[in-house]
N, C-alpha and C positions, 0 to 999 in steps of 0.2 A: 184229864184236864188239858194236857200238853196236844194228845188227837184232837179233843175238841176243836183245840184252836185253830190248830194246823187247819181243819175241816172248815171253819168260820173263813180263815183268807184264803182260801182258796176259792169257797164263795163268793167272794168279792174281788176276787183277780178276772175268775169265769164272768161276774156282771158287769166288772169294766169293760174287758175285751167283748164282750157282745155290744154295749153302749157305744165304744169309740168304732165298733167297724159299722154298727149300724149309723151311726154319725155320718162317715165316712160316704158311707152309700148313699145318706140322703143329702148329701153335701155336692154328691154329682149332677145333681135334679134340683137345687135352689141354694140361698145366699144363707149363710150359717144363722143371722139373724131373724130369719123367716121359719127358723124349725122350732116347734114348740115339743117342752117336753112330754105331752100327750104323743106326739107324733113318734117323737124320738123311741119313746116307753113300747108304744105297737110295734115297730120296726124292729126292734131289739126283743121284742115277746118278755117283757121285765115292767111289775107295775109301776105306778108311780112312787110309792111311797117306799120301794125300795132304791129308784131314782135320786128322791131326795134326801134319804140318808147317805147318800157321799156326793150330791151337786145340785145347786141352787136352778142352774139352766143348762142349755145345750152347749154356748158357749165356753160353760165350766170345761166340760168335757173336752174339747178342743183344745183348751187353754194345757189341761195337763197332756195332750197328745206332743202340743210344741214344746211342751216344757223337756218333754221325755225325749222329743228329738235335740232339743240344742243342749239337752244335758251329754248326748252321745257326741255332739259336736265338740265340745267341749272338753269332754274327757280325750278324745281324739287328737286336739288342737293342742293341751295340754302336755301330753307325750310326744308331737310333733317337736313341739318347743324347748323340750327336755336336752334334744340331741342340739348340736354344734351348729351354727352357719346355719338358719334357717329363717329365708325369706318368705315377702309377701307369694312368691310363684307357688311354694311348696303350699302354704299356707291355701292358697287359691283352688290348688290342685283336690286338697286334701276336703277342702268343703264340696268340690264339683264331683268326687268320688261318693263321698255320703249320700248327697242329691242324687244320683247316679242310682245308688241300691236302695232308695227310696223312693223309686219312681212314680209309682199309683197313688202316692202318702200326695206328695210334692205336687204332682199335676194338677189335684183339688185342691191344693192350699196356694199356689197361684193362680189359679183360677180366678173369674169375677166371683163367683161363689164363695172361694177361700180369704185367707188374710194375708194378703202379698207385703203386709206392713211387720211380715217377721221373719222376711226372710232382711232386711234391712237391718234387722238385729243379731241375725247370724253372719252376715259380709262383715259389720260393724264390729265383731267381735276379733277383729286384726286390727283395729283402728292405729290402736299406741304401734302397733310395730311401723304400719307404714309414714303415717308422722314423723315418728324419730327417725323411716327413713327417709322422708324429705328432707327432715334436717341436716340431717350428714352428709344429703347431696348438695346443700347447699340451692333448695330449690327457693326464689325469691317472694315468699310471699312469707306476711306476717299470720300469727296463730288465729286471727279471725278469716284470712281467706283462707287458708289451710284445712280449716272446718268447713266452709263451704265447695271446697273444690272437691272434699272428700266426700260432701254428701250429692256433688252434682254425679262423681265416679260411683259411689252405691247405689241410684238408683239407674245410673246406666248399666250396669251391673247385672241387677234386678230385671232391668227388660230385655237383654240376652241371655240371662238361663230361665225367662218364663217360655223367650221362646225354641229356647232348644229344647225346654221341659215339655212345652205343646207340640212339636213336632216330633215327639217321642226320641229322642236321645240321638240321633243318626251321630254326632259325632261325641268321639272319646270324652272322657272327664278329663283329661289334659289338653286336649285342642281346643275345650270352651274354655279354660281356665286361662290359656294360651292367649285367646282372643282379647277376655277381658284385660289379662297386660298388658299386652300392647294397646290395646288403646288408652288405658291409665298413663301411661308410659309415655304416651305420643302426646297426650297432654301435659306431662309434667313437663317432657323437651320443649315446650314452649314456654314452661313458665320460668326455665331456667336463664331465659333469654329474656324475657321481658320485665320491670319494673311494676307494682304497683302505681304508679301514676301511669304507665303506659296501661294499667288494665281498666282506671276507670275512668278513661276517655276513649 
């Protein structure tokens, strides 16, 4: 009974990993919304009704690819955070390294093809620390600009490792992580100097 089983998931680890690389591949040639699961099912050489006992649509499929990657982030970021003194840089570094050995994953999912609305959820995912490190620097703004100035810094963010991602990596995972500080950074030095009334005049 116990082989059985073993035998059963391992069937179903083999039809995922055909489904999500076949995904993958048709994801370089059109927008994830535009693949039907007929489409998907020929490409992967897997009927449909083995499809639909573990995903409703293509997107499903997707949905657990990013789920598997920001769970690695995650576990990652989590033992980053374990140890002593550990900033937004390290923090930075350590997501532009994951990006880094996920290259061909990452290139399709920021793509216009992919869903560049998750990597917003993986940058996002250091939010409370750099917050509280405005706080502590004393940087002038109240908790409603604070939220937006963080989400104006994530999607600047977003379109410097799309495009280090589409030029294929030329630089390290610490010189992109590098960049995006400082420019965070060079924005925060102004707001340490400036007032709320001086920002919305």
């Amino acid at each position: 009974m116990e082989e059985k089983t073993e035998k059963k998931d391992r069937r179903v680890l083999y039809t995922k990993m055909f489904l999500r690389e076949s995904l993958l591949e048709l994801m370089r040639e059109k927008p994830i919304d535009k693949i039907t699961p007929t489409e998907l099912c020929r490409t992967a050489n897997i009927n449909r009704n083995t499809f639909y006992s573990h995903y409703y649509t293509p997107r499903d499929v997707l949905s657990e690819i990013e789920n598997d990657f920001a769970a690695q982030i995650i576990e990652s970021l989590t033992g980053l955070l374990a140890t002593a003194d550990v900033g937004i840089s390290q923090m930075l570094k350590e997501i532009c390294n994951i990006i880094y050995g996920q290259q061909e994953f990452c290139k399709i999912l920021l793509s216009d093809n992919g869903d560049p609305a998750f990597f917003e959820k993986v940058i996002s995912m250091g939010k409370p620390l750099v917050l509280e490190g405005w706080r502590t620097e004393s940087v002038l703004l109240n908790d409603e600009e604070m939220e937006m100035f963080f989400a104006f810094i994530v999607n600047g963010s977003i379109a410097l490792i799309q495009k280090w991602v589409a030029t294929d990596m030329h630089q390290t995972p610490a010189e992109v992580a590098k960049l995006i500080e400082r420019a965070a950074y060079g924005g925060i030095n102004g707001m340490r100097t400036a007032t709320s009334t001086d920002l919305m005049n």
